[in-house]
N, C-alpha and C positions, 0 to 999 in steps of 0.2 A: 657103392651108390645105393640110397635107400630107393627101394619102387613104389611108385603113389599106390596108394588104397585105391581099390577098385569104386567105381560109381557104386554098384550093386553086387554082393559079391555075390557066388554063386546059386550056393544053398537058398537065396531068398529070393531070385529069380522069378519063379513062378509067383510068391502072392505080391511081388512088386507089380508084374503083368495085371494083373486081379484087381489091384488097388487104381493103378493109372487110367485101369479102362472106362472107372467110375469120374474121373477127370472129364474124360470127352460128355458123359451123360450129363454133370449139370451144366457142361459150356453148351450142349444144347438146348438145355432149356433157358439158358441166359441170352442167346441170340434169335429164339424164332421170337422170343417177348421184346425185346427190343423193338422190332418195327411197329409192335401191336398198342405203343402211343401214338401214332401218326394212323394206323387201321381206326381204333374203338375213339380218337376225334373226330375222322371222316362219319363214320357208320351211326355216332349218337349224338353227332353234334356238340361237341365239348370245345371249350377253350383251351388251352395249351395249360392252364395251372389243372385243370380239373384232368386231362389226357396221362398228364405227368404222375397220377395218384398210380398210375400202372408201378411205375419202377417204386414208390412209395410202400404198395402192397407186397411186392415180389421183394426187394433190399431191406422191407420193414421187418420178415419174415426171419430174415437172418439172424434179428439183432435181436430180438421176441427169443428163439430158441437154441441159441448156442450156448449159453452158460448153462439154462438145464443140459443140453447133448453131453457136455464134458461132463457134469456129475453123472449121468446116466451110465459114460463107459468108462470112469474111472469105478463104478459101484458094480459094471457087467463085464462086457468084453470089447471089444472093435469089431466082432463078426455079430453079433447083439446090435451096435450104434448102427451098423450097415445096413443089418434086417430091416430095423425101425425108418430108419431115414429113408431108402428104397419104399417103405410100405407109405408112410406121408406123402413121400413125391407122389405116388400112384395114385392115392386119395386123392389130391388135388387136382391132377390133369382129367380125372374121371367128371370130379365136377363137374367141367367147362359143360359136361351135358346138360345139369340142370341149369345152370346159368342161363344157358340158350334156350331153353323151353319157355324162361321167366321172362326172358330179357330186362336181366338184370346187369345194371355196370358194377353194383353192392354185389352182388354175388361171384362176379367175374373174379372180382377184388378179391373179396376171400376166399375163391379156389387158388389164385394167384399165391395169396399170403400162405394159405396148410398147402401149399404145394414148396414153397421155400422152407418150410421147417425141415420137409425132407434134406431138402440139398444141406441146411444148417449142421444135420447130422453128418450129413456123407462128410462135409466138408471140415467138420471137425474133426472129425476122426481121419481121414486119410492125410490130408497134410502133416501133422506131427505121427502117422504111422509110416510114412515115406522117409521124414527125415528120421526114424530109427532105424532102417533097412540096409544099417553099414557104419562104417565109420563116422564122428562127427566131422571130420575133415572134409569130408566129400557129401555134407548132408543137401549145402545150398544148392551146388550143383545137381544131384539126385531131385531136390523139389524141380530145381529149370527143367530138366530132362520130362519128368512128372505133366508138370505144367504146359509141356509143350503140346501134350493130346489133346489139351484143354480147345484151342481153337479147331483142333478136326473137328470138333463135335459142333462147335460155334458157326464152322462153315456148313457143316447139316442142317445144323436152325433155320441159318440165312437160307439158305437153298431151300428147304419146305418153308417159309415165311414166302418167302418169292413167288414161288410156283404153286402151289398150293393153298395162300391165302391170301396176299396181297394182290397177284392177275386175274384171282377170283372174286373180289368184290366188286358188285357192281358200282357200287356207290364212289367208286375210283372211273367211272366211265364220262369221256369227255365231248363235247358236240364239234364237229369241225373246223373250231376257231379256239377250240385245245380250252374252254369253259367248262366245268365241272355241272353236269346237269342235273346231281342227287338234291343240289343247296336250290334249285328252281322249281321244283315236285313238287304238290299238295300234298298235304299231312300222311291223307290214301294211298298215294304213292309208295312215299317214304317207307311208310311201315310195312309196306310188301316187302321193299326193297331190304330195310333194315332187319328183318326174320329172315332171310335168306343170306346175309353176309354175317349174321353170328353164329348159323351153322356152319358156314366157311371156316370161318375160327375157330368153332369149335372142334370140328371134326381132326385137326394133326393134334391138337391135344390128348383127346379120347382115346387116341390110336396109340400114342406117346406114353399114356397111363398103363396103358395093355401092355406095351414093351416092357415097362419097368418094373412090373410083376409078374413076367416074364424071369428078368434076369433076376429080382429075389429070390425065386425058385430053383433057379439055378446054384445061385450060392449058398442056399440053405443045403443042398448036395452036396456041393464041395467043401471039403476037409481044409478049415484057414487057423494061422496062426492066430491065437487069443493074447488078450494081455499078461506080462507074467507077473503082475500083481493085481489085483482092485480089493477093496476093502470100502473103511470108514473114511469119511472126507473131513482132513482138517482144515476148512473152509476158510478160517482166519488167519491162522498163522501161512497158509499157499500166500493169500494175498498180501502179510504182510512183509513176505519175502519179497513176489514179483512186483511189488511196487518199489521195494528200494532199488531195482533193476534199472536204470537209465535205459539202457537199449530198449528194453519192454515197455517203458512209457510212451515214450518218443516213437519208437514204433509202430506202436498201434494207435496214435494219431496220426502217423504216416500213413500207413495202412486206409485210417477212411478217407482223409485228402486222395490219395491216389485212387481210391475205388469209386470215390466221387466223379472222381477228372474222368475215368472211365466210360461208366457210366454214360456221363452228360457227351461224349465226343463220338460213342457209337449211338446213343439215343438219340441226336440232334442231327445227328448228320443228313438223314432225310427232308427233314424241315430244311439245311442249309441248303441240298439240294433243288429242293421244292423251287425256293427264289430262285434259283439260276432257269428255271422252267423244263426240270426235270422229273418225272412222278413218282411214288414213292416206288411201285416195283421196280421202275428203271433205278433207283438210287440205289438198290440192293448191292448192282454191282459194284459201289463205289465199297458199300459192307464188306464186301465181297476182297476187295481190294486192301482194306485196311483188316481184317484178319490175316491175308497173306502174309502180307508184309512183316502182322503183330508173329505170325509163327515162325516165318524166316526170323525176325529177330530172337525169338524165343531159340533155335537150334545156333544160331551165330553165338550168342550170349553163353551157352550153354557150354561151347568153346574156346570162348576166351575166356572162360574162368578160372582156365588152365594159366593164363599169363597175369588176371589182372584180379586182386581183392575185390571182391562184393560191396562195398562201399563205395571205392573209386566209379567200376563202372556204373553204380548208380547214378555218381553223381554226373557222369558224360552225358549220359542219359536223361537226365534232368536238365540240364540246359538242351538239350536237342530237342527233347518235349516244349519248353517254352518258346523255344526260337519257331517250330512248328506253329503253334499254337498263337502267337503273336499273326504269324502269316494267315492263318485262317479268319483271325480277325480283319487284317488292314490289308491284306493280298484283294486285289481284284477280280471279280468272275471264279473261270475256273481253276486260277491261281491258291485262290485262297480253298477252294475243295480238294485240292491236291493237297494241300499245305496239312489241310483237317486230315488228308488218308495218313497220309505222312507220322503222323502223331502216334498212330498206334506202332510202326517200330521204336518210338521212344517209348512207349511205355509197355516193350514185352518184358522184360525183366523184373520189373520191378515190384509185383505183387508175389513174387515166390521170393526176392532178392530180401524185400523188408521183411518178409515172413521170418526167414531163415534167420537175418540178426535179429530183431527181435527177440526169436526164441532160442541163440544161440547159451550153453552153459546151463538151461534153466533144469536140464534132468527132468525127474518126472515131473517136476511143476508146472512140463512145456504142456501138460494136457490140458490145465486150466488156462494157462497161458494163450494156447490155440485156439480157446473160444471166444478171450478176448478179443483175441486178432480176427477171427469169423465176424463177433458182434461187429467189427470196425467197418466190415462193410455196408453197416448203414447211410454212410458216407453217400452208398450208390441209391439210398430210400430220398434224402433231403435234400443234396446239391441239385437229382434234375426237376424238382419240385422248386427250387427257390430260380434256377434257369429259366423255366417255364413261364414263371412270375417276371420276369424280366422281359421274354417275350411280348406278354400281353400287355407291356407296357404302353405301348399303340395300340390297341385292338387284337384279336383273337388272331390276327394273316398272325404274319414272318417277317414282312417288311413293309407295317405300317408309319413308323418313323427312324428318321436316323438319328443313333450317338454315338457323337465324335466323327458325327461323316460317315458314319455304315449302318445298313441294316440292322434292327435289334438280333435280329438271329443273330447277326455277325461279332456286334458287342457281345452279347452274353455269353461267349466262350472267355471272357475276360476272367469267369470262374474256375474253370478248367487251368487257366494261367496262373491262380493264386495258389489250386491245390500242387502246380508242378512245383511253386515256390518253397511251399511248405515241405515238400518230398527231399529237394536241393536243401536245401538248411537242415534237415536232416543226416543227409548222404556227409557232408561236408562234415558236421559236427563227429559223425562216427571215424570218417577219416582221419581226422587231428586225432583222434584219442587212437587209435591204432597205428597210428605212426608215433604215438609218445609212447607206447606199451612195447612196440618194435625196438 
C-alpha cells in the first residue's frame, strides 16, 4: 500500500510556521477595514457609493501591485518580497496618523491603497511558496490548512474594530428613542465630534504599523529559505504559456467573482444589520459569527480533501453559497441575517481551492501566475462599489425603497449571487474535464 505524501514534510516545517503566520496578519488587516465603510459614512457624512471607495482603495491596491511583486521576487528572493511587503504594510497604517491630523477621507484613501501594496506582496509570494513546501499532491490541501490562520487574524480585526473603534465613536451615539444624534448637531458640533472619532480610527492603525515593523525585524533575523532560482524575466513567452492554460484563465476570473462575493457579504452585512435595527458595533457579532463559521469550514474542508477532488467540493460549495445567498435576499428579519452568516461556510474553501487549480502544473510560471490570481482580487475594489450604487438607489439609508419586495440592502446581494454563479460554472466545467482525464 502506497502512504499519502505528507501535507508538509518535515524539514520544511519551520518556514511553513513563518510563512502561515503572515496569513493571519493581512486577514487582519482585511477585517478591522471592513467595518470602517459603515465608521468613515457615519463620521463624514458620505453616501454608501462614496463609503464604498474604502474597499475600492484597499482591493484597488492589490491589483496596482502584484504583477510588479512577482517580477520583484522572481528578479530577488521570497525573504526580499516579504521584507518589502511587511515595510509597505507598515508605511501605510502609519499614515492613518496624518490623515487624522488633515482630516482627510483622500488621504485615509491612500494610506489604505500603500498599505495593500504591502499585503500584494506578502500575498504574492506566500501563496505559491506554501504551495511548493511538498509534494504537488498535497499542495491544495497545504494552501486550506495555510489559509485557515487567515480568519484568526480576521477575528482580531473584528475584535479591535468592535472595541476599539466602532464603541468608540461618538458619532455612533443614540438619544432614547435609539435616533442617531451626530446627523441633528450644528456644523460646531460636528467637527468636534468628527476630530475625535478619526483619531479613534486612527489610533489601531498606528499601533498595527508599529507591530509590523516589528515582525520585519524579526525576519530580517531569522535564517529563510530563498528561491532556488531568480534571474532575467521572459515576460512574453510566461504569458504566452499561461494563457493557453484553461484552468488559469478561468480561474482567475473565478478568483475576482468570488473575491467580489466576499467582499460585498462581510462589508454589507452591517448595513443589512442596521435595517433590522441593530448598530454597527452590535453587528460585529454577527462578523463575528460568520468568520467562525468561514474557519470551521476552512478546517472541515481541509479534511475532506482527503475523500473528495477540489473541484467537486467547490462546486457543493457553490450551490450552498447561492442557496445562502438567495435567503439573505428574500428570507425575512432575522432569517435572512442568518441566511448572510450562513454564506461565509460556503465560501471557506474556495479562495485557496481556485487558487490551487488555477495554478496547478504551471511550475515556475506559478510565480507569474500567482500575481494574476493576487490582481483578481480586485474583484473585492469594484463589486462593493457597484453594491453600494445600488444601495443608494433610494437615497443614501439601506431601506429607502423596495425591489422585488425587499429592501435595496436586501436586493443588492443579488451580486454576490452572480459571483457564486460564475464560481459554479466554473467548479463544474473543471469537474467534466477531470472526470474525462480519469
Amino acid at each position: 500500500m502506497t502512504q499519502k505524501p505528507a501535507i508538509v514534510p518535515k524539514e520544511l516545517l519551520l518556514p511553513f510556521i513563518l510563512i502561515t503566520s503572515l496569513f493571519a496578519l493581512w486577514g487582519f488587516a482585511n477585517d478591522i477595514t471592513n467595518p470602517m465603510v459603515a465608521a468613515f459614512k457615519r463620521v463624514l457624512e458620505l453616501n454608501n457609493t462614496q463609503a464604498s471607495w474604502v474597499q475600492m482603495a484597499f482591493y484597488g491596491g492589490y491589483f496596482t501591485m502584484a504583477l510588479p511583486a512577482a517580477f520583484f521576487i522572481k528578479k530577488y528572493s521570497y525573504k526580499t518580497g516579504i521584507l518589502l511587503g511587511l515595510g509597505l504594510y507598515g508605511f501605510g497604517a502609519l499614515l492613518f496618523y496624518p490623515a487624522a491630523a488633515w482630516e482627510s477621507y483622500g488621504f485615509f484613501l491612500a494610506s489604505l491603497y500603500i498599505l495593500t501594496f504591502g499585503l500584494a506582496f506578502l500575498e504574492t509570494t506566500a501563496n505559491p511558496y506554501i504551495l511548493s513546501m511538498g509534494p504537488e499532491a498535497t499542495a491544495t490541501q497545504r494552501l486550506n490548512l495555510a489559509q485557515a490562520f487567515n480568519p484568526m487574524g480576521a477575528l482580531a480585526g473584528l475584535f479591535v474594530a468592535k472595541q476599539f473603534i466602532l464603541n468608540a465613536l461618538q458619532s455612533n451615539a443614540t438619544d432614547k428613542d435609539g435616533n442617531l444624534i451626530f446627523s441633528s448637531l450644528d456644523e460646531a458640533a460636528k467637527a468636534v465630534i468628527r476630530s475625535a472619532d478619526l483619531m479613534v480610527i486612527r489610533d489601531p492603525y498606528v499601533i498595527l504599523g508599529l507591530v509590523v515593523i516589528g515582525i520585519l525585524v524579526v525576519i530580517v533575523l531569522v535564517k529563510m529559505p530563498e528561491n532556488k532560482e531568480t534571474g532575467k524575466v521572459d515576460f512574453q513567452a510566461t504569458m504566452k504559456r499561461l494563457l493557453s492554460k484553461r484552468n488559469f484563465v478561468e480561474g482567475t476570473l473565478a478568483q475576482m467573482f468570488y473575491v467580489g462575493a466576499q467582499i460585498m457579504v462581510w462589508t454589507y452585512i452591517y448595513q443589512y444589520a442596521e435595517v433590522l435595527g441593530i448598530s454597527n458595533a452590535d453587528a460585529v457579532d454577527f462578523g463575528y459569527a460568520a468568520l467562525v463559521v468561514f474557519l470551521v469550514g476552512r478546517w472541515i474542508c481541509t479534511y475532506l480533501f482527503k475523500f473528495f477532488a477540489p473541484a467537486k467540493l467547490l462546486a457543493i460549495f457553490s450551490v450552498l453559497a447561492i442557496v445562502f445567498t438567495a435567503g439573505a435576499i428574500f428570507l425575512p428579519g432575522m432569517l435572512g441575517l442568518y441566511s448572510l452568516v450562513a454564506i461565509s461556510f460556503a465560501m471557506s474553501l474556495m479562495f485557496p481551492t481556485i487558487y490551487g487549480i488555477a495554478l496547478e502544473g504551471l511550475g515556475d510560471d506559478s510565480k507569474f501566475a500567482a500575481a494574476y490570481l493576487v490582481m483578481a482580487i480586485v474583484g473585492g475594489a469594484i463589486m462593493p462599489t457597484l453594491q453600494g450604487m445600488i444601495m443608494d438607489i433610494g437615497g443614501a439609508g439601506y431601506d429607502d425603497t423596495l425591489i422585488l419586495g425587499v429592501p435595496e440592502v436586501n436586493f443588492s446581494f443579488i451580486l454576490p449571487l452572480i459571483c457564486f454563479v460564475m464560481v459554479l460554472l466554473f467548479s463544474v466545467r473543471v469537474k467534466k474535464v477531470e472526470k474525462l482525464e480519469g
